[in-house]
C-alpha positions in Angstrom: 115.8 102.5 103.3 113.4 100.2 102.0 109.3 101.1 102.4 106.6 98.3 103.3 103.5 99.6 100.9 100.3 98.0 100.3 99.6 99.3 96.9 96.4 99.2 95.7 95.7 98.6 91.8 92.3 99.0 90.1 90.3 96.4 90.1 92.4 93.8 91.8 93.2 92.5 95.2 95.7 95.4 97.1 99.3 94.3 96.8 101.7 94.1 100.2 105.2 94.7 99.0 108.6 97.4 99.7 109.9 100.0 97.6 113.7 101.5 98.1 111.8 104.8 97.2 108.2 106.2 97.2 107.0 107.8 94.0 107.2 111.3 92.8 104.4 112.8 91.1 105.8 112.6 87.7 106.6 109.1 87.6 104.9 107.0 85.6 106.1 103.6 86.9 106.1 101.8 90.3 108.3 99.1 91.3 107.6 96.9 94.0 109.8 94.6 95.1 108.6 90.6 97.2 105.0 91.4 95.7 102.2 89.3 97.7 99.2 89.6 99.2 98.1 90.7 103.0 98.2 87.2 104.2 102.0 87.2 103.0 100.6 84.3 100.2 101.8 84.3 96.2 99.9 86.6 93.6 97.8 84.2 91.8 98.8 85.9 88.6 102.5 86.7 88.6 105.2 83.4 88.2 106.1 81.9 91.7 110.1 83.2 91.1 109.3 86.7 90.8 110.9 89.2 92.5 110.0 92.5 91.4 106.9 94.4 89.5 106.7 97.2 87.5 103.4 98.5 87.1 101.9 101.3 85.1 100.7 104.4 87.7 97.5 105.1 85.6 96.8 101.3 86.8 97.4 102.6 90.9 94.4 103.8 92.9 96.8 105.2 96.0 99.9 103.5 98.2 99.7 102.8 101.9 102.9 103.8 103.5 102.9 100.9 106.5 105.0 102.0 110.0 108.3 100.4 110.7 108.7 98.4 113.6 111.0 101.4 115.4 107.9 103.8 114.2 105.7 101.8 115.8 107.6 101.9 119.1 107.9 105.6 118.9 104.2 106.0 119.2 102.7 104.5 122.4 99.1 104.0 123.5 98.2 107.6 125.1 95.5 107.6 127.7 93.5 110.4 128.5 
């Protein structure tokens, strides 16, 4: 099962992207696979082909785990 993360580096722009699995706490790496920004646009910086990054985790701030579609119809709008 692949994740949709927005991973957010230090110092640059946060990153949209998925992961086949989320980080442990002794990894040192993560790899994100499509990288791009929000608004589904290229990185400036990385080569137009590229499909996956490896970056360093001392270079990661956190990672946003974003719902799935079927998680998001799970969850309804309650009213009180």
């Amino acid at each position: 099962m692949a994740y949709t993360v927005l991973v957010h580096i230090a110092n640059e722009e946060a990153v949209l992207g998925e992961m086949d699995e989320l980080p442990n706490p002794d990894d040192s790496i993560i790899t994100v696979n499509n990288p791009r920004r929000r608004d589904d646009k290229d990185l400036p910086y990385l080569h137009e082909t590229v499909t996956t990054v490896i970056w360093p985790m001392h270079r990661i701030n956190f990672v946003e785990i974003l719902p799935t579609r079927e998680d998001e119809d799970l969850i309804g709008f309650v009213r009180e």
